[in-house]
C-alpha positions as CSV (number, residue, x, y, z in Angstrom):
1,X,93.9,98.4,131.2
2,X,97.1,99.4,128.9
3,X,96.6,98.9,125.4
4,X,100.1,99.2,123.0
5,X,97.9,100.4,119.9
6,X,94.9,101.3,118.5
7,X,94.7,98.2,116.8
8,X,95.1,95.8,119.9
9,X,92.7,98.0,121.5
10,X,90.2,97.2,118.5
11,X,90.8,93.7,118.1
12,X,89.8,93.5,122.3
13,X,86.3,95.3,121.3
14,X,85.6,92.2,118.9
15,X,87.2,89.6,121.3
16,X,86.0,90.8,124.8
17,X,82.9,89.3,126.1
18,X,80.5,91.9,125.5
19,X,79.4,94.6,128.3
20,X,82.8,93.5,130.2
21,X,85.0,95.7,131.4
22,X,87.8,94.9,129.0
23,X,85.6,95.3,126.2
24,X,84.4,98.8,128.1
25,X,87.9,100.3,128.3
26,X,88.8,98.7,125.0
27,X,86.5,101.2,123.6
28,X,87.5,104.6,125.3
29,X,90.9,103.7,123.9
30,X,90.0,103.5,120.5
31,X,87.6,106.7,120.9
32,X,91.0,108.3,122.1
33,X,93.3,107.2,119.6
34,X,91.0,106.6,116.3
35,X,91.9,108.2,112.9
36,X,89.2,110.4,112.2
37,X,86.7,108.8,109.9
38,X,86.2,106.4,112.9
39,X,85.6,109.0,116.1
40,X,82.0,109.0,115.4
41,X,81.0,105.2,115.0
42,X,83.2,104.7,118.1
43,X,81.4,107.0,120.0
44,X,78.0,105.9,118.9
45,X,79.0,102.4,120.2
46,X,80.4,103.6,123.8
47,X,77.1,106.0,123.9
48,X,75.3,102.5,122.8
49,X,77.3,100.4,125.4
50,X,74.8,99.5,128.4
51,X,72.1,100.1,126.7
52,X,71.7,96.0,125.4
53,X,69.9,94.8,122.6
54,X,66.5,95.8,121.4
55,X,64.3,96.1,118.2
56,X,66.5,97.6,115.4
57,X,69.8,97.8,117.4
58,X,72.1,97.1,114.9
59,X,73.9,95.0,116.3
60,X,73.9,92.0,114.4
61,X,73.3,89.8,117.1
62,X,70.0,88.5,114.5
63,X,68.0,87.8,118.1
64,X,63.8,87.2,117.6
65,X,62.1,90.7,118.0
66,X,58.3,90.3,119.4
């Protein structure tokens, strides 16, 4: 996937359906190309990619933890 800017490559890692392949390469984009105070959140969230949801991920996603 081609992406014109860093921007448009961010707005498709909050748009993509999550764990796609859009949302994947999305990501590696905006690792590539992300002013400097980002690199490291970016990262953290490709590292975090397939990992899925579990207690304490961070996510947001608010799902029940038993």
């Amino acid at each position: 996937m081609e992406f014109d800017s860093f921007e448009q490559a961010l707005h498709i890692c909050m748009t993509a359906a999550p764990g796609s392949d859009e949302q994947e390469a999305a990501l590696i984009y905006c690792l590539d190309n992300a002013p400097p105070e980002l690199k490291d959140k970016i990262a953290a969230a490709l590292a975090n990619f397939h990992k899925g949801h579990a207690d304490g991920c961070g996510c947001g996603c608010n799902h029940d933890h038993d």
